[in-house]
C-alpha angles and dihedrals in degrees: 000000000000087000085065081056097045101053086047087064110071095057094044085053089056092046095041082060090043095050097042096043081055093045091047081058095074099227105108119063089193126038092229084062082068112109084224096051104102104046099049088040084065094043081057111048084041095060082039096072089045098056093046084057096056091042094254125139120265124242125246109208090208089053088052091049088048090053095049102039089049083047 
């Protein structure tokens, strides 16, 4: 199962870019304000059952905006 995630990655690695690099932009008070918002929200909940399956912790969208804004 982890070479589903694997191969989601990748694509959740480029949106994840492309929704930080918008929200960096200020525009946008809520993250679901963000035009990219819905697509990487379903990436996410999507790997997400994947890695509750496998026992992994499950990944926040607004943790991984925190990382890479503080970064």
């Amino acid at each position: 199962m982890d070479h589903v995630i694997n191969g989601m990655k990748s694509h959740y690695e480029v949106l994840l870019d492309w929704f930080v690099e918008e929200h960096k932009s200020g525009k946008y008070k809520k993250l679901s304000d963000n035009p990219y918002y819905d697509e990487i929200k379903a990436l996410i909940d999507s790997m997400n059952i994947l890695r509750k399956y496998l026992g992994w912790e499950t990944i926040k969208l607004k943790d991984e905006v925190k990382f890479y804004m503080e970064g």
